[in-house]
PyMOL Python script that loads the backbone (N, CA, C, O; Angstrom):
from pymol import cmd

cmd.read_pdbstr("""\
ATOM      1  N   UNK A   1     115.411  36.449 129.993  1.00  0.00           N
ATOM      2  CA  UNK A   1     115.255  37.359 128.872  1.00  0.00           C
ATOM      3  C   UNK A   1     115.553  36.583 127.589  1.00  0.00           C
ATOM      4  O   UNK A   1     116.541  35.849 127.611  1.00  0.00           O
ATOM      5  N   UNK A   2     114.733  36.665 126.340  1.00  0.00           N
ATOM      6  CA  UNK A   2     114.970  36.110 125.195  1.00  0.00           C
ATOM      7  C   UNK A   2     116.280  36.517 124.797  1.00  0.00           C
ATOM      8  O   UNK A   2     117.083  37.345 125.227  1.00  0.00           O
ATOM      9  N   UNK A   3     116.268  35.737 123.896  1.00  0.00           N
ATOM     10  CA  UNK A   3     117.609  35.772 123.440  1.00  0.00           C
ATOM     11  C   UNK A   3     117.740  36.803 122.198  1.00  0.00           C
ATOM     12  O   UNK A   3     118.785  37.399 121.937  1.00  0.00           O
ATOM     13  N   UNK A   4     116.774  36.905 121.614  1.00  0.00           N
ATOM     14  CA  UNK A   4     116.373  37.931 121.011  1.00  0.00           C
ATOM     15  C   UNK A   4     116.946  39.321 121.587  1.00  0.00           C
ATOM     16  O   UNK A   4     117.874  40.076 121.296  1.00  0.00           O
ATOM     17  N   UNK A   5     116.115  39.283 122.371  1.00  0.00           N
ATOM     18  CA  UNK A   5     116.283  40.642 123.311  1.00  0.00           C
ATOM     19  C   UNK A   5     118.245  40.909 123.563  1.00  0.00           C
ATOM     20  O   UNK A   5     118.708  42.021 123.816  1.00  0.00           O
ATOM     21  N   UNK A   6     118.616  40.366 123.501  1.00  0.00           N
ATOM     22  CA  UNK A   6     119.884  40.431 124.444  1.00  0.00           C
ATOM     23  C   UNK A   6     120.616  40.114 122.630  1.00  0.00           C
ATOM     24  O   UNK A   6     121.824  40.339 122.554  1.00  0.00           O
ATOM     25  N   UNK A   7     120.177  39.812 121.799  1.00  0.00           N
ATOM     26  CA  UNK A   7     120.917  39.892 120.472  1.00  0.00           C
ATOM     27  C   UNK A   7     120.632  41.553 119.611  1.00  0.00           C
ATOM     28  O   UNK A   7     121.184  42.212 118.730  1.00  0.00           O
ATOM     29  N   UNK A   8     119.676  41.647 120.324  1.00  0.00           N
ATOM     30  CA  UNK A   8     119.469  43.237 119.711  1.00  0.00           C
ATOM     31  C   UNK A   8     120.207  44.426 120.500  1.00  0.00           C
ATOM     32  O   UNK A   8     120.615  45.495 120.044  1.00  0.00           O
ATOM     33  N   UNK A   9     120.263  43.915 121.871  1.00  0.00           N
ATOM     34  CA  UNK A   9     121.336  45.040 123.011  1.00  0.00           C
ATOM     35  C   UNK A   9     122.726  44.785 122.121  1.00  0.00           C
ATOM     36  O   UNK A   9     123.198  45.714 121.465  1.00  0.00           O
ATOM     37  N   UNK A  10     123.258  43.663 122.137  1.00  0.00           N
ATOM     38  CA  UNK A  10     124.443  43.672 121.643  1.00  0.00           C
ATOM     39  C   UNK A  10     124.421  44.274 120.137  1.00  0.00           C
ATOM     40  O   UNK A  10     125.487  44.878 120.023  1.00  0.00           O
ATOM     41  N   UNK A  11     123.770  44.368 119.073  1.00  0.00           N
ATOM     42  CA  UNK A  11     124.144  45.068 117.416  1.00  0.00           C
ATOM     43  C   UNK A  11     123.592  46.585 118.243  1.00  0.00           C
ATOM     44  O   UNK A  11     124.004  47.612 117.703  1.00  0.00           O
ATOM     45  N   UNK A  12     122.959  46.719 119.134  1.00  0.00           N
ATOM     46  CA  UNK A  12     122.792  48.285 119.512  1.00  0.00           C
ATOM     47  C   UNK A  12     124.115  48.433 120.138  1.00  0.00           C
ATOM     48  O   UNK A  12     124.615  49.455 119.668  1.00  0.00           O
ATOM     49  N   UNK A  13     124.641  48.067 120.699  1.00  0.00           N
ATOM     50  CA  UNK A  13     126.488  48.626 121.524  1.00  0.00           C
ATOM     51  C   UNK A  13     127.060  48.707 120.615  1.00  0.00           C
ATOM     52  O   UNK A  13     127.923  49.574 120.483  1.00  0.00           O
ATOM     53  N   UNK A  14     126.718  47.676 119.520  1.00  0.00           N
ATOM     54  CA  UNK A  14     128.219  47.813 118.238  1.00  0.00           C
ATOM     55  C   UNK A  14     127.974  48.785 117.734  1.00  0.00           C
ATOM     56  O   UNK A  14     128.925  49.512 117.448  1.00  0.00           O
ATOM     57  N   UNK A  15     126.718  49.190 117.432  1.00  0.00           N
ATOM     58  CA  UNK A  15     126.475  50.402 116.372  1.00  0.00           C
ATOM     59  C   UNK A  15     126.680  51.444 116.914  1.00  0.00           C
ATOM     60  O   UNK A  15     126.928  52.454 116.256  1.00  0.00           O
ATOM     61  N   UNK A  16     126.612  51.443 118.514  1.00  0.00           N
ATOM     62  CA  UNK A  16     126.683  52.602 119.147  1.00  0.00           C
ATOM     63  C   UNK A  16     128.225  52.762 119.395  1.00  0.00           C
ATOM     64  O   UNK A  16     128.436  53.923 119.746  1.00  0.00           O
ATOM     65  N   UNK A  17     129.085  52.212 119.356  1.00  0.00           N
ATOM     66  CA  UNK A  17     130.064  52.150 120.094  1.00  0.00           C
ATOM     67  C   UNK A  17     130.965  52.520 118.394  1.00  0.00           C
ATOM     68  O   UNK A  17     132.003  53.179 118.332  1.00  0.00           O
ATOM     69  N   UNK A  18     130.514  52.137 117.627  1.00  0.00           N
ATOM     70  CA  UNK A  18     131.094  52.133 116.309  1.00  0.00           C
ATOM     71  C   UNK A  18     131.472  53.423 115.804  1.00  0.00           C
ATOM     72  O   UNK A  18     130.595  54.276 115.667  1.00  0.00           O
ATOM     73  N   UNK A  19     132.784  53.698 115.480  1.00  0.00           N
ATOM     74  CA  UNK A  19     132.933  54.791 115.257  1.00  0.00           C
ATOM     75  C   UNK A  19     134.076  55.445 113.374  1.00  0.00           C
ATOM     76  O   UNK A  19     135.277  55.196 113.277  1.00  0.00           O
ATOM     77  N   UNK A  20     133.601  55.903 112.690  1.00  0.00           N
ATOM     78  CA  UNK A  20     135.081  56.095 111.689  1.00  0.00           C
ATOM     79  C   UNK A  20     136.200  56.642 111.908  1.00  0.00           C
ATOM     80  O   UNK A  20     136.487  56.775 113.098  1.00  0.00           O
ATOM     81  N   UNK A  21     137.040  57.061 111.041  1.00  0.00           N
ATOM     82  CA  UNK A  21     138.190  56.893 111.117  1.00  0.00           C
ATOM     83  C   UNK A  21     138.221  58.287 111.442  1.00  0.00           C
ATOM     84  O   UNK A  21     138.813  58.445 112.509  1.00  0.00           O
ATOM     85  N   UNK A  22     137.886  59.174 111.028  1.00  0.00           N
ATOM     86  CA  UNK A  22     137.988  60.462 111.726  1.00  0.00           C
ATOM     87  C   UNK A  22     137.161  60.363 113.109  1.00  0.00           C
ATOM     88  O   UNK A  22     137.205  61.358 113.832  1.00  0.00           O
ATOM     89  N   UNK A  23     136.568  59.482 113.450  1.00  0.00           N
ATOM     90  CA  UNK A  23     136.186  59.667 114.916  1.00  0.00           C
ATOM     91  C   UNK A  23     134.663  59.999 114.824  1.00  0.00           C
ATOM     92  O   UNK A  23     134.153  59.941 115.942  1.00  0.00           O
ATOM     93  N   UNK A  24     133.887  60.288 113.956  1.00  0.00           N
ATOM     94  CA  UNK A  24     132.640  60.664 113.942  1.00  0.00           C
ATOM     95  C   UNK A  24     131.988  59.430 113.490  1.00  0.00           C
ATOM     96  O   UNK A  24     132.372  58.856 112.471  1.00  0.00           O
ATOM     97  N   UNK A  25     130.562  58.797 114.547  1.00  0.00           N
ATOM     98  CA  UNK A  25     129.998  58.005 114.576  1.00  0.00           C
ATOM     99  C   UNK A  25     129.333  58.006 113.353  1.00  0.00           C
ATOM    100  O   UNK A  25     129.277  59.165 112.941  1.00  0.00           O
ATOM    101  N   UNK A  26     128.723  57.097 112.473  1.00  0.00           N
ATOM    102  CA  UNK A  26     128.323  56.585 111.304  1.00  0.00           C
ATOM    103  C   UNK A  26     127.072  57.414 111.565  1.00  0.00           C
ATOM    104  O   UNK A  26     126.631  57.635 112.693  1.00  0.00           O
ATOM    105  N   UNK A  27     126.335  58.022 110.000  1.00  0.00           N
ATOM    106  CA  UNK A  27     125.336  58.305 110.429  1.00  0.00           C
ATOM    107  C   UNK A  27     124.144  57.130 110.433  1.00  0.00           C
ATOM    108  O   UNK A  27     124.128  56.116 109.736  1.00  0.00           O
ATOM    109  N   UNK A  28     123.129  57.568 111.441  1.00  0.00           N
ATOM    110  CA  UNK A  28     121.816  56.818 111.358  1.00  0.00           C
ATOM    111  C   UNK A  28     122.228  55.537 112.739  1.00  0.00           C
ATOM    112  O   UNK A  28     121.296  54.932 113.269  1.00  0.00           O
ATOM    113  N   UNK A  29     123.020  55.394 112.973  1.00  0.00           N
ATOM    114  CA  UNK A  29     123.758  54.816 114.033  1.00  0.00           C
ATOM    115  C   UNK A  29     122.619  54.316 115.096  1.00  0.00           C
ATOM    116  O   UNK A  29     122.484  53.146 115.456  1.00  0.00           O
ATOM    117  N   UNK A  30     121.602  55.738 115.651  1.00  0.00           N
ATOM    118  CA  UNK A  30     120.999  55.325 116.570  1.00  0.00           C
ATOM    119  C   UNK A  30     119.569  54.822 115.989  1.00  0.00           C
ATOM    120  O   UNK A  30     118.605  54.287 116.535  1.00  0.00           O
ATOM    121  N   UNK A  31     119.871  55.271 114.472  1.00  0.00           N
ATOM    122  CA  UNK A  31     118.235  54.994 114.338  1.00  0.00           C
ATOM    123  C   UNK A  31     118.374  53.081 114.210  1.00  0.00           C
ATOM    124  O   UNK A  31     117.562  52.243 114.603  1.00  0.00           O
ATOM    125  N   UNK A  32     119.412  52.920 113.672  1.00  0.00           N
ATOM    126  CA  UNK A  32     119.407  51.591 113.386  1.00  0.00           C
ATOM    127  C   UNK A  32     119.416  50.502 114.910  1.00  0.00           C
ATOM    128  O   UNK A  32     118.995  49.346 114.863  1.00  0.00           O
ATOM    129  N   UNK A  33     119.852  51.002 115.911  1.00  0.00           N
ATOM    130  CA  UNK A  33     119.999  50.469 117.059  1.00  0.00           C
ATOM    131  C   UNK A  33     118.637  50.740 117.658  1.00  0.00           C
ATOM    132  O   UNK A  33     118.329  50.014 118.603  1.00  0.00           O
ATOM    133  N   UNK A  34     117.848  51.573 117.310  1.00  0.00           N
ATOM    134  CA  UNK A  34     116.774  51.500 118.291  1.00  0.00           C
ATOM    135  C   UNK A  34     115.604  50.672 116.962  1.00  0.00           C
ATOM    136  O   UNK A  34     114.560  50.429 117.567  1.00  0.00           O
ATOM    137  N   UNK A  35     115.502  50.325 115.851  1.00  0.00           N
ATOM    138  CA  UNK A  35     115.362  49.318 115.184  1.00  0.00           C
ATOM    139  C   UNK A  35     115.534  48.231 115.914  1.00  0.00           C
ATOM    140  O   UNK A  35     114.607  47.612 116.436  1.00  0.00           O
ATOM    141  N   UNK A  36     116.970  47.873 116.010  1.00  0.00           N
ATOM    142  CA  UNK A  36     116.899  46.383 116.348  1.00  0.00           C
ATOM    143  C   UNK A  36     116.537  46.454 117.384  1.00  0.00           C
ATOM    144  O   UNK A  36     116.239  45.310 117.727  1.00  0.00           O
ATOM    145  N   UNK A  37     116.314  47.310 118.366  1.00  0.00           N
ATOM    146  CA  UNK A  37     115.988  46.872 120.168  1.00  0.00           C
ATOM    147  C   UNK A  37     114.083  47.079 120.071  1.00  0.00           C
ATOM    148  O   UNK A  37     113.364  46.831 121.038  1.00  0.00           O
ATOM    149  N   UNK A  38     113.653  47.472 118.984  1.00  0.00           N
ATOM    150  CA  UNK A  38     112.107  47.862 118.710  1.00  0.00           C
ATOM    151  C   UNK A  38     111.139  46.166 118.388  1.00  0.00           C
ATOM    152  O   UNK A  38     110.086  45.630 118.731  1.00  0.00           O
ATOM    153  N   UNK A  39     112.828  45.771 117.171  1.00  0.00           N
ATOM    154  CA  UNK A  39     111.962  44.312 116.372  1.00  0.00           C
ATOM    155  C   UNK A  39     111.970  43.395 117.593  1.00  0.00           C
ATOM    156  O   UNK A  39     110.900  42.885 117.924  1.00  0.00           O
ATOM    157  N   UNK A  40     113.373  43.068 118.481  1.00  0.00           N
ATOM    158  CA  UNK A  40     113.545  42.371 119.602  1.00  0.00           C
ATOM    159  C   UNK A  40     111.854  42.678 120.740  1.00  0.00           C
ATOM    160  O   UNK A  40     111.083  41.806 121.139  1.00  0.00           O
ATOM    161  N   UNK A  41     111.796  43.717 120.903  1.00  0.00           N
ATOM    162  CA  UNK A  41     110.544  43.752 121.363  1.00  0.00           C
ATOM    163  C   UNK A  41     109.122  43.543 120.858  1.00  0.00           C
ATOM    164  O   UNK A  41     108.115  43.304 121.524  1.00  0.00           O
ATOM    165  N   UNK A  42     109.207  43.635 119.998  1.00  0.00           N
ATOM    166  CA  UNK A  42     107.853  43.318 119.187  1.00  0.00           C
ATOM    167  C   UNK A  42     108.263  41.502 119.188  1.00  0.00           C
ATOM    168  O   UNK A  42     107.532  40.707 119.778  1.00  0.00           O
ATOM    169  N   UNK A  43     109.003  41.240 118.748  1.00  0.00           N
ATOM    170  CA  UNK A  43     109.355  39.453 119.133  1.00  0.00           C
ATOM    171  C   UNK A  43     108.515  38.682 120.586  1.00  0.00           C
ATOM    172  O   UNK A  43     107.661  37.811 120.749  1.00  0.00           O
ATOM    173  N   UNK A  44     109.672  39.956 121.804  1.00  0.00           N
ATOM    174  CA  UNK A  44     109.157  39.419 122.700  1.00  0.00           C
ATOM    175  C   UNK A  44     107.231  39.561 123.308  1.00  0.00           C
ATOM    176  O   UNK A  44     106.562  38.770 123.974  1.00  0.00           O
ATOM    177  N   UNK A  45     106.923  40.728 122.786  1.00  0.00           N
ATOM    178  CA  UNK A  45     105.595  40.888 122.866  1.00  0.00           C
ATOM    179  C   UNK A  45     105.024  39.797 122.463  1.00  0.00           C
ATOM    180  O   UNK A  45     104.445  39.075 123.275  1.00  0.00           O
ATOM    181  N   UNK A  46     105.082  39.528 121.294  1.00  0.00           N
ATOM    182  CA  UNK A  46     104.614  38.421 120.092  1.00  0.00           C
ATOM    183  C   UNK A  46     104.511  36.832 121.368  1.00  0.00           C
ATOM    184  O   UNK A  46     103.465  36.198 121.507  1.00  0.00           O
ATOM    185  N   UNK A  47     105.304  36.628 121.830  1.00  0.00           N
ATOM    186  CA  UNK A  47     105.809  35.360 122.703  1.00  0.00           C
ATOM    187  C   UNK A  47     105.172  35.750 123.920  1.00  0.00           C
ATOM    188  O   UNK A  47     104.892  34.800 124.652  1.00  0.00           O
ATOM    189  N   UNK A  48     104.931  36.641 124.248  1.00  0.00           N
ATOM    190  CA  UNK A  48     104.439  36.778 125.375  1.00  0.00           C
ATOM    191  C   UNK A  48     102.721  36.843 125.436  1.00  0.00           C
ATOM    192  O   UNK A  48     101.969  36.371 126.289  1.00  0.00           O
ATOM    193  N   UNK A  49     102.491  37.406 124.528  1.00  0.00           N
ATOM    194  CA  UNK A  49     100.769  37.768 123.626  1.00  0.00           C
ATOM    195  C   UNK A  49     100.333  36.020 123.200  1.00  0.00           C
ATOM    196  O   UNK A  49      99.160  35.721 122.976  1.00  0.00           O
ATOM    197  N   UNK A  50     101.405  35.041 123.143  1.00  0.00           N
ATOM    198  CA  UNK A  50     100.650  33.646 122.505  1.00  0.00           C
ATOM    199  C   UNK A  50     100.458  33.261 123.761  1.00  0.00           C
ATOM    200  O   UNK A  50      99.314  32.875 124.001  1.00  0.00           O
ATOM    201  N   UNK A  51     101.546  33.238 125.018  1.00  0.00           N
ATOM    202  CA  UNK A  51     101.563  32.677 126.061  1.00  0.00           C
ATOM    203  C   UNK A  51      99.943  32.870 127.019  1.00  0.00           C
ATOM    204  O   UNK A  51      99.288  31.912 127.430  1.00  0.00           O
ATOM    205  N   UNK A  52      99.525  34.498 127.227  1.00  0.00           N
ATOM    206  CA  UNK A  52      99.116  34.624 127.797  1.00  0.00           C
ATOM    207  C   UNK A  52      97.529  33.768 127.140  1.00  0.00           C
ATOM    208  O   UNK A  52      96.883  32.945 127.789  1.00  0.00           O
ATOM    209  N   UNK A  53      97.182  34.264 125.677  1.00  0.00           N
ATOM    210  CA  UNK A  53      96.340  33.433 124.893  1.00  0.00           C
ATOM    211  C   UNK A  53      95.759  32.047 125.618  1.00  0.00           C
ATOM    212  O   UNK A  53      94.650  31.843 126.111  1.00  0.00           O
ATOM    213  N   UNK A  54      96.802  31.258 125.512  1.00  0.00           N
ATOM    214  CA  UNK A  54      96.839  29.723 126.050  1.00  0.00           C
ATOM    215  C   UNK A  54      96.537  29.920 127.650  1.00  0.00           C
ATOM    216  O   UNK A  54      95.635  29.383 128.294  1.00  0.00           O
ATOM    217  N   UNK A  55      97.384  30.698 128.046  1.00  0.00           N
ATOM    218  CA  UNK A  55      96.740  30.850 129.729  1.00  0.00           C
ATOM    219  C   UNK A  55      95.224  30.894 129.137  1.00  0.00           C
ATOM    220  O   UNK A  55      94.751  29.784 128.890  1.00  0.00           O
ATOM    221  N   UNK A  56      94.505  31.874 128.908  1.00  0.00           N
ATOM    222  CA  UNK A  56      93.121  32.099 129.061  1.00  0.00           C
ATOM    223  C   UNK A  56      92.463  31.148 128.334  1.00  0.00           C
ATOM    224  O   UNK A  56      91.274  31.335 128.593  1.00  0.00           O
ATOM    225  N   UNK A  57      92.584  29.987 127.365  1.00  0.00           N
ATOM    226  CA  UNK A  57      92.251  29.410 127.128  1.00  0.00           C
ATOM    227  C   UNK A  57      92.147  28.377 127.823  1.00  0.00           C
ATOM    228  O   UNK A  57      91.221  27.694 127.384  1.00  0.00           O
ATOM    229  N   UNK A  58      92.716  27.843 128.836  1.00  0.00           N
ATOM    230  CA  UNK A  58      93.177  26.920 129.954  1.00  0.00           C
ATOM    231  C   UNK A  58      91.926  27.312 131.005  1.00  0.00           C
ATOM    232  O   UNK A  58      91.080  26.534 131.446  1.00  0.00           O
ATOM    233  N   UNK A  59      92.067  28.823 131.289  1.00  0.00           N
ATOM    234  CA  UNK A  59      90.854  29.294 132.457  1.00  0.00           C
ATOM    235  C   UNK A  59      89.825  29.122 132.119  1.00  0.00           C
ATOM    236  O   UNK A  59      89.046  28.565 132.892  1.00  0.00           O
ATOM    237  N   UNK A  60      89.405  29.519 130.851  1.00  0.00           N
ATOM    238  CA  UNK A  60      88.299  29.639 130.133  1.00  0.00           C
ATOM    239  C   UNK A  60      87.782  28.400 130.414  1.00  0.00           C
ATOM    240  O   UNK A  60      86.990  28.366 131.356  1.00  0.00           O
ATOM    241  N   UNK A  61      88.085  27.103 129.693  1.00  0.00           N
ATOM    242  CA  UNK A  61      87.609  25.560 130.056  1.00  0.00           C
ATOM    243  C   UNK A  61      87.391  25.379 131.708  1.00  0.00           C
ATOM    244  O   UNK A  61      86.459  24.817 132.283  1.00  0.00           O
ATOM    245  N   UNK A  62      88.229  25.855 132.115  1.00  0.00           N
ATOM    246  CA  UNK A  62      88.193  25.432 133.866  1.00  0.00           C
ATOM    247  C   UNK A  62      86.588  25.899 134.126  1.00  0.00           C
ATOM    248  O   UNK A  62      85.702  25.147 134.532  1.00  0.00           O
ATOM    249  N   UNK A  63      86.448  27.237 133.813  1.00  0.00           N
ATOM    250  CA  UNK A  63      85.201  28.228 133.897  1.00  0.00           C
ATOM    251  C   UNK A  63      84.249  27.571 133.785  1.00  0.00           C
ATOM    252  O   UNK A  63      83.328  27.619 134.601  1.00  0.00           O
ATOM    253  N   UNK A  64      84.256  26.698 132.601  1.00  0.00           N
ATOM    254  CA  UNK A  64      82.605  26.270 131.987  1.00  0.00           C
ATOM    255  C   UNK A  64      82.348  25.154 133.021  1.00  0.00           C
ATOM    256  O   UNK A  64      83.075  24.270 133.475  1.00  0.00           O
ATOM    257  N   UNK A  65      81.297  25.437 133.197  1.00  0.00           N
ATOM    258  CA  UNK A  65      80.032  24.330 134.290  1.00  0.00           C
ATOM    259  C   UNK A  65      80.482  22.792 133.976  1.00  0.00           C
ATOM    260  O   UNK A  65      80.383  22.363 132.826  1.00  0.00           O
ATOM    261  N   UNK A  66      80.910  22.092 134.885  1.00  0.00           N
ATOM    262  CA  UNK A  66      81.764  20.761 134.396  1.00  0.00           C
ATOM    263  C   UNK A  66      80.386  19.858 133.341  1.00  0.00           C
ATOM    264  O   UNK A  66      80.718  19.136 132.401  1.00  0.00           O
ATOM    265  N   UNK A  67      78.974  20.067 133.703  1.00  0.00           N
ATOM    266  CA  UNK A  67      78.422  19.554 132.747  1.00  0.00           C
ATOM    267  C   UNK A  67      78.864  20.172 130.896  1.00  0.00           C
ATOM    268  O   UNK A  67      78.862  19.362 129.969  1.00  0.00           O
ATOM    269  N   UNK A  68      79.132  21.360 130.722  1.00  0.00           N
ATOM    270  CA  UNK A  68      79.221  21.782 129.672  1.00  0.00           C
ATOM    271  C   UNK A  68      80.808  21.717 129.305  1.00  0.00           C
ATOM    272  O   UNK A  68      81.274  22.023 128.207  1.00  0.00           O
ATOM    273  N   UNK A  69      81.371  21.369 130.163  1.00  0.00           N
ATOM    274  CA  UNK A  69      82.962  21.009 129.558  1.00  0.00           C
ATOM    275  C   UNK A  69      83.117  20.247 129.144  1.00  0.00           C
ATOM    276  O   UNK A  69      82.668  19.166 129.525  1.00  0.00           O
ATOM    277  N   UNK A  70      83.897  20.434 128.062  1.00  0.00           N
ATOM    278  CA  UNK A  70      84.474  19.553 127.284  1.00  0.00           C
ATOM    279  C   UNK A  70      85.848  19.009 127.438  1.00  0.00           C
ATOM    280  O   UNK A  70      86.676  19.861 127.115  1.00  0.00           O
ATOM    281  N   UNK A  71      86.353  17.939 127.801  1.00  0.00           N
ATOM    282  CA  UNK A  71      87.642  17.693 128.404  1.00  0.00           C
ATOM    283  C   UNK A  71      88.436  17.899 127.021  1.00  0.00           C
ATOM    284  O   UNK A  71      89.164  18.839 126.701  1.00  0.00           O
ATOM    285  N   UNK A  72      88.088  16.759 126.302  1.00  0.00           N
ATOM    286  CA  UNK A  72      89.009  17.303 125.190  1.00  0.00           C
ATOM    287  C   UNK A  72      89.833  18.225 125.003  1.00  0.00           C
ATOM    288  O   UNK A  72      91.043  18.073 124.835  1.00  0.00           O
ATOM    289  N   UNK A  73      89.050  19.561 125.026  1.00  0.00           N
ATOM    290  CA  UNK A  73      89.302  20.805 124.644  1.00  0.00           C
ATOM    291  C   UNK A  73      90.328  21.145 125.549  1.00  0.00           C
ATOM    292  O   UNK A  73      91.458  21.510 125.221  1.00  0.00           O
ATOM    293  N   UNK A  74      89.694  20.952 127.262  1.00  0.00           N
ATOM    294  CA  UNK A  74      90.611  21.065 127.956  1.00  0.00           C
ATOM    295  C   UNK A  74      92.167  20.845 127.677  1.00  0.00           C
ATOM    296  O   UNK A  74      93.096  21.646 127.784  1.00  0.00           O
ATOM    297  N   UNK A  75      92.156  19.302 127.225  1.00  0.00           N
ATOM    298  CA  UNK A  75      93.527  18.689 127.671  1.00  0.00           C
ATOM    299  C   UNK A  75      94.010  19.657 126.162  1.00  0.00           C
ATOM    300  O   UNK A  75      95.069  20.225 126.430  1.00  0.00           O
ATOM    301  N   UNK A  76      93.701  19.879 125.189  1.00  0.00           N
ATOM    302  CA  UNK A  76      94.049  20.168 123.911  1.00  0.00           C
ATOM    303  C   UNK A  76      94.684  21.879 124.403  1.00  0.00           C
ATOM    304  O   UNK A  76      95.625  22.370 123.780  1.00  0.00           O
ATOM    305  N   UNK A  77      94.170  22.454 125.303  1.00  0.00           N
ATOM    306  CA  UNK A  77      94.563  23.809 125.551  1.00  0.00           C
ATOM    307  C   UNK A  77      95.584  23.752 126.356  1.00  0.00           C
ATOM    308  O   UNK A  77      96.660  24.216 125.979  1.00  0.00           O
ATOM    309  N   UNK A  78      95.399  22.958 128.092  1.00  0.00           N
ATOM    310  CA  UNK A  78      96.521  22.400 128.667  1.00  0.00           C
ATOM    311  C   UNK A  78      98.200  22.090 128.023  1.00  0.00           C
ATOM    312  O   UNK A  78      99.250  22.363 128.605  1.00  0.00           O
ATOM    313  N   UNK A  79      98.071  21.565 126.912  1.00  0.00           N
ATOM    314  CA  UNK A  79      98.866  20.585 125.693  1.00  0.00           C
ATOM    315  C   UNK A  79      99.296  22.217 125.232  1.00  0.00           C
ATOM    316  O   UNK A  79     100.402  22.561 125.648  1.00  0.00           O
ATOM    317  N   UNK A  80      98.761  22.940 124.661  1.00  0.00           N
ATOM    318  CA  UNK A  80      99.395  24.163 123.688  1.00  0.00           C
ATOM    319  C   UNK A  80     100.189  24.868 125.030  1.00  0.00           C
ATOM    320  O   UNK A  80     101.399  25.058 124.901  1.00  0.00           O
ATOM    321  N   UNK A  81      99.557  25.245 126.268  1.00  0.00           N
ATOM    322  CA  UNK A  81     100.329  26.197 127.205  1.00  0.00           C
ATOM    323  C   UNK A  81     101.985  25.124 127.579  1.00  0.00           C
ATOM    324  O   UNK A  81     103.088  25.670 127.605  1.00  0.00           O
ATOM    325  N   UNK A  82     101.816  23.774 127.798  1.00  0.00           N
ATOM    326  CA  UNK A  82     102.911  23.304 128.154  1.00  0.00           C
ATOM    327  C   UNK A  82     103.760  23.670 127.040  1.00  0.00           C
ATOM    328  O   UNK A  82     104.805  24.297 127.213  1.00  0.00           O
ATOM    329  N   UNK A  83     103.283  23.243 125.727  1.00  0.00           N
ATOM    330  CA  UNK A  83     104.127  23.752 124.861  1.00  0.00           C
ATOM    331  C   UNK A  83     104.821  25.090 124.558  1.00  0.00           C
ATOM    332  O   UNK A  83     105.986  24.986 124.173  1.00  0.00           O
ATOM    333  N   UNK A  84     104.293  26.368 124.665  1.00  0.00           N
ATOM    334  CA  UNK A  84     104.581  27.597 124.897  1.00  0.00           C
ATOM    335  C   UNK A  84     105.649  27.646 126.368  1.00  0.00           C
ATOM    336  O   UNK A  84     106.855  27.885 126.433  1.00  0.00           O
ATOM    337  N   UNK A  85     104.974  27.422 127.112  1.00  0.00           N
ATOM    338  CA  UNK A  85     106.004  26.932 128.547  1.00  0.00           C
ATOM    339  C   UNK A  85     107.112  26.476 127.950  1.00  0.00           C
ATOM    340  O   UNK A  85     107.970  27.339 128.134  1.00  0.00           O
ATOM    341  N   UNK A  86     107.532  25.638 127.370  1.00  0.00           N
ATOM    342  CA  UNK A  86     108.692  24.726 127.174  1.00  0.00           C
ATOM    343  C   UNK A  86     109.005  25.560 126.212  1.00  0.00           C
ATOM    344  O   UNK A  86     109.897  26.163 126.809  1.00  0.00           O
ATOM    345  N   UNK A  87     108.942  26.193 124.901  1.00  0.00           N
ATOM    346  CA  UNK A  87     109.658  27.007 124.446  1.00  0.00           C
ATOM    347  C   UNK A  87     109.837  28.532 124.931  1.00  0.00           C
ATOM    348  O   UNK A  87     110.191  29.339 124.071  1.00  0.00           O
ATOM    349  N   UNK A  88     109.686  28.847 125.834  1.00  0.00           N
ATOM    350  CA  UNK A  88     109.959  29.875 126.518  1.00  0.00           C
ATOM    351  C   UNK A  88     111.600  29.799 126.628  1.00  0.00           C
ATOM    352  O   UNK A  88     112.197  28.735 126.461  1.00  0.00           O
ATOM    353  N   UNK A  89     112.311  31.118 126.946  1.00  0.00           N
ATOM    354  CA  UNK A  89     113.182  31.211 126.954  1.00  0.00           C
ATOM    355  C   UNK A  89     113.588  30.416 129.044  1.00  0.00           C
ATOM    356  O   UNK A  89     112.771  30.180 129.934  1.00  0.00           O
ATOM    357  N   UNK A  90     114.597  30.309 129.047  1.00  0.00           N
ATOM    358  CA  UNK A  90     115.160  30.081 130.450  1.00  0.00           C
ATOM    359  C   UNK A  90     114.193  28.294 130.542  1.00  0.00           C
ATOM    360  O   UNK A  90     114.159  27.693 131.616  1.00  0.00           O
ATOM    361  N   UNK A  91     113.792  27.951 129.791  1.00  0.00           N
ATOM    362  CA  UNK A  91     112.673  26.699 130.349  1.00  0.00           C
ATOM    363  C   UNK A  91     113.821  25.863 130.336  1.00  0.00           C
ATOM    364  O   UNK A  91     113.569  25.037 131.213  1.00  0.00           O
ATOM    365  N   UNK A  92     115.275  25.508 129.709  1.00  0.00           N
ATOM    366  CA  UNK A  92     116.007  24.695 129.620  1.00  0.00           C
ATOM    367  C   UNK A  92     116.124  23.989 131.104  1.00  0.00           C
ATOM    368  O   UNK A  92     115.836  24.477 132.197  1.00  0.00           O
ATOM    369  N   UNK A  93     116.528  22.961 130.856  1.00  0.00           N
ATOM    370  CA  UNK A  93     116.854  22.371 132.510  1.00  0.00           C
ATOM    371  C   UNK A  93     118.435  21.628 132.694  1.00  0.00           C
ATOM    372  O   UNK A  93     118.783  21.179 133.786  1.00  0.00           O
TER     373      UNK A  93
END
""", "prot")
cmd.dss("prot")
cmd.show_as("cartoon", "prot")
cmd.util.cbc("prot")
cmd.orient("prot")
């Protein structure tokens, strides 16, 4: 899970968990927590929407009739998915 994701759970517990001094939770509390758990997702969409991109760009070349392929292109699409791969979250080694 991005890190994103798991930085927006945590300001959603604080806000949720956050309370004043008379005991009554702040207002807007949840609207602001389901904000940050909304942008965290639109992030991860975003990362996930380039990834898949580069996948189909990868198939796509495989697809074309090896007379009409262009390697280039190939290795140039190959090259962007490793890259997306490697910044993926968990890719550390």
């Amino acid at each position: 899970m991005s890190s994103i994701v798991n930085r927006a759970r945590v300001v959603a517990r604080r806000l949720a968990d956050a309370t004043r001094e008379d005991g009554r939770r702040p207002e807007g509390h949840g609207l602001a927590a389901r904000v940050a758990t909304l942008e965290a997702a639109v992030e991860e969409n975003r990362r996930l929407s380039q990834r898949l991109a580069d996948v189909v760009d990868v198939v796509t070349e495989l697809l074309v009739p090896a007379l009409d392929r262009d390697d280039e292109r190939l290795r140039a699409a190959l090259a962007r998915l490793d890259k997306t791969l490697d910044d993926s979250p968990g890719s550390e080694d």
